[in-house]
N, C-alpha and C positions, 0 to 999 in steps of 0.2 A: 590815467597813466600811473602805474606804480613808483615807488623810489627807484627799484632798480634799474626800469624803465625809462626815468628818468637820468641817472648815472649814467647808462650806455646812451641815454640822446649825447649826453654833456660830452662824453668821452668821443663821442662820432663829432660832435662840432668843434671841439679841439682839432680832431684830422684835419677838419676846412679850414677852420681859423688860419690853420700852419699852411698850410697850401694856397693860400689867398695872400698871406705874408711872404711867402715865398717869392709869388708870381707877384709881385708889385716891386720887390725887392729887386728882381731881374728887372722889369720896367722901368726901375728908379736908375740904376746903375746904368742902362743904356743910354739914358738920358744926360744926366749927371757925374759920369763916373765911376769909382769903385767903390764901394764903403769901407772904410778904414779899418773897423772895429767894430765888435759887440755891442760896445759902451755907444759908438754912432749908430747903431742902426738901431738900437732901443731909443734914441732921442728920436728917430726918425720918427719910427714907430706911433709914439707917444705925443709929437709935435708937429710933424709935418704934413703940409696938403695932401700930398700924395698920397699919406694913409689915411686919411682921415675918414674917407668912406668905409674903411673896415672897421672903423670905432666903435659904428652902429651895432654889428655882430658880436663885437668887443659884450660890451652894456649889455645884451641881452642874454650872452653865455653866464658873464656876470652873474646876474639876477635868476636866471636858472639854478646855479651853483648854489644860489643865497638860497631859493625857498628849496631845490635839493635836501640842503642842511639840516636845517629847518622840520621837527617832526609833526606839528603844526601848522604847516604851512597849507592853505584852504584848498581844495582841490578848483576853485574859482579864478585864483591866484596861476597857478601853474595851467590853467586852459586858456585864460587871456595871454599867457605867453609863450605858450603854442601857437596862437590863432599870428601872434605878432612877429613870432620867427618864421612861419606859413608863409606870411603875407611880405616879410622883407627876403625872402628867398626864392619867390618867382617873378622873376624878371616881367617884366612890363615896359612893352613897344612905348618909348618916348618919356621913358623916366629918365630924370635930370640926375640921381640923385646916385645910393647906391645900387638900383637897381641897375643904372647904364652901365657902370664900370664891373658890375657882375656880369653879367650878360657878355662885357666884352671878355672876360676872363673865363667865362663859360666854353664860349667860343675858340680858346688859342689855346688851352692847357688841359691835358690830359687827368691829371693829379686832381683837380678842380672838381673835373665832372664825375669821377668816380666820389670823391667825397661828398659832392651833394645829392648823387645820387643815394649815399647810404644814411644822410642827412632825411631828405625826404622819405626815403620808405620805412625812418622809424617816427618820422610827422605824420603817417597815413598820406603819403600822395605824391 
Protein backbone atom coordinates (compact mmCIF):
# COMPACT_ATOMS: atom_id res chain seq x y z
CA UNK A 1 0.00 0.00 0.00
CA UNK A 2 1.38 3.29 -0.84
CA UNK A 3 1.40 6.49 1.47
CA UNK A 4 -1.16 7.94 -0.20
CA UNK A 5 -3.02 4.80 -0.07
CA UNK A 6 -2.55 4.83 3.14
CA UNK A 7 -3.77 8.61 3.90
CA UNK A 8 -7.10 8.00 2.19
CA UNK A 9 -7.38 4.46 4.35
CA UNK A 10 -6.87 6.95 7.46
CA UNK A 11 -9.03 9.54 6.16
CA UNK A 12 -11.94 6.68 5.22
CA UNK A 13 -11.56 5.38 9.02
CA UNK A 14 -11.99 8.87 10.38
CA UNK A 15 -15.61 8.75 8.49
CA UNK A 16 -16.34 5.26 10.67
CA UNK A 17 -14.64 6.32 13.56
CA UNK A 18 -17.28 9.47 13.63
CA UNK A 19 -20.11 7.40 12.64
CA UNK A 20 -19.57 4.80 15.32
CA UNK A 21 -19.13 7.84 17.91
CA UNK A 22 -21.98 9.10 16.66
CA UNK A 23 -24.21 5.98 16.88
CA UNK A 24 -23.12 5.09 20.48
CA UNK A 25 -23.72 8.75 21.38
CA UNK A 26 -27.47 8.34 20.48
CA UNK A 27 -27.34 4.90 22.44
CA UNK A 28 -25.73 6.45 25.32
CA UNK A 29 -28.22 9.36 25.57
CA UNK A 30 -31.27 7.01 25.29
CA UNK A 31 -30.19 5.18 28.04
CA UNK A 32 -28.82 7.92 30.27
CA UNK A 33 -30.01 11.06 29.14
CA UNK A 34 -28.72 14.18 27.28
CA UNK A 35 -24.99 14.91 27.32
CA UNK A 36 -24.50 18.33 28.62
CA UNK A 37 -21.53 19.37 26.63
CA UNK A 38 -18.50 18.72 24.41
CA UNK A 39 -16.24 18.89 27.36
CA UNK A 40 -18.86 15.48 28.69
CA UNK A 41 -19.09 13.70 26.02
CA UNK A 42 -15.19 13.76 25.32
CA UNK A 43 -14.79 12.39 28.97
CA UNK A 44 -17.37 10.00 27.83
CA UNK A 45 -15.60 9.11 25.06
CA UNK A 46 -12.31 8.75 26.58
CA UNK A 47 -13.59 7.12 30.00
CA UNK A 48 -16.62 5.40 29.83
CA UNK A 49 -17.93 1.68 29.30
CA UNK A 50 -20.00 2.42 26.62
CA UNK A 51 -17.24 3.45 24.45
CA UNK A 52 -14.82 1.56 25.24
CA UNK A 53 -15.21 -0.85 22.52
CA UNK A 54 -14.47 1.92 19.94
CA UNK A 55 -11.08 2.30 21.68
CA UNK A 56 -9.93 -0.60 19.79
CA UNK A 57 -10.46 1.25 16.35
CA UNK A 58 -9.35 4.30 18.23
CA UNK A 59 -5.33 2.41 18.74
CA UNK A 60 -5.22 1.18 15.45
CA UNK A 61 -6.21 4.42 13.37
CA UNK A 62 -3.69 5.72 15.91
CA UNK A 63 -0.90 3.57 14.80
CA UNK A 64 -1.79 3.81 11.08
CA UNK A 65 -1.37 7.60 11.39
CA UNK A 66 2.03 6.95 13.38
CA UNK A 67 3.68 4.67 10.54
CA UNK A 68 1.64 6.90 7.78
CA UNK A 69 4.04 9.60 9.15
CA UNK A 70 6.72 7.84 9.34
CA UNK A 71 8.89 7.60 5.86
CA UNK A 72 10.56 4.65 7.05
CA UNK A 73 8.06 2.85 8.25
CA UNK A 74 8.58 -1.14 6.95
CA UNK A 75 6.15 -2.04 4.59
CA UNK A 76 5.92 -5.26 7.24
CA UNK A 77 4.73 -2.89 9.77
CA UNK A 78 1.82 -1.37 7.79
CA UNK A 79 0.53 -5.04 6.40
CA UNK A 80 0.36 -6.47 10.03
CA UNK A 81 -1.97 -3.62 10.54
CA UNK A 82 -3.98 -4.02 7.73
CA UNK A 83 -4.37 -7.77 8.44
CA UNK A 84 -5.39 -6.36 12.09
CA UNK A 85 -8.01 -3.74 10.97
CA UNK A 86 -9.13 -6.78 8.37
CA UNK A 87 -9.69 -8.98 11.18
CA UNK A 88 -11.30 -6.26 13.87
CA UNK A 89 -13.84 -5.10 11.20
CA UNK A 90 -15.58 -8.33 10.31
CA UNK A 91 -17.85 -9.18 12.60
CA UNK A 92 -17.83 -12.62 13.79
CA UNK A 93 -21.06 -14.81 15.03
CA UNK A 94 -20.55 -14.79 18.93
CA UNK A 95 -17.97 -12.23 19.54
CA UNK A 96 -18.09 -10.88 23.00
CA UNK A 97 -15.99 -8.19 22.36
CA UNK A 98 -15.97 -5.31 19.73
CA UNK A 99 -16.95 -7.36 17.15
CA UNK A 100 -20.78 -7.90 18.95
CA UNK A 101 -21.35 -4.22 19.39
CA UNK A 102 -20.28 -3.63 15.61
CA UNK A 103 -22.29 -6.00 14.23
CA UNK A 104 -25.06 -4.59 16.32
CA UNK A 105 -24.23 -1.09 14.79
CA UNK A 106 -23.95 -2.54 11.49
CA UNK A 107 -27.24 -3.59 11.63
CA UNK A 108 -29.44 -0.40 12.94
CA UNK A 109 -27.38 2.65 11.27
CA UNK A 110 -27.26 3.52 7.80
CA UNK A 111 -24.09 6.04 8.12
CA UNK A 112 -22.22 2.91 9.68
CA UNK A 113 -22.47 0.71 6.78
CA UNK A 114 -21.69 2.95 3.99
CA UNK A 115 -18.52 3.84 5.89
CA UNK A 116 -17.39 0.50 6.39
CA UNK A 117 -18.38 -0.27 3.29
CA UNK A 118 -15.75 2.36 1.87
CA UNK A 119 -13.40 1.09 4.86
CA UNK A 120 -13.36 -2.33 3.42
CA UNK A 121 -13.13 -1.81 -0.34
CA UNK A 122 -9.83 0.28 0.24
CA UNK A 123 -8.66 -3.14 2.90
CA UNK A 124 -9.32 -5.20 -0.48
CA UNK A 125 -12.59 -6.94 0.89
Amino acid sequence: MTTAEVHKLSKTLLRLHKALLDAERVAYEQRHGRIASNGEYLQLVLGHSDFAWIRQLSRLMAELDDLADHEDAGTDAIAELLTSLRTLLTPVEGDKGFGRRYQEVLQHDPEVVLAHAAVKNLLGG
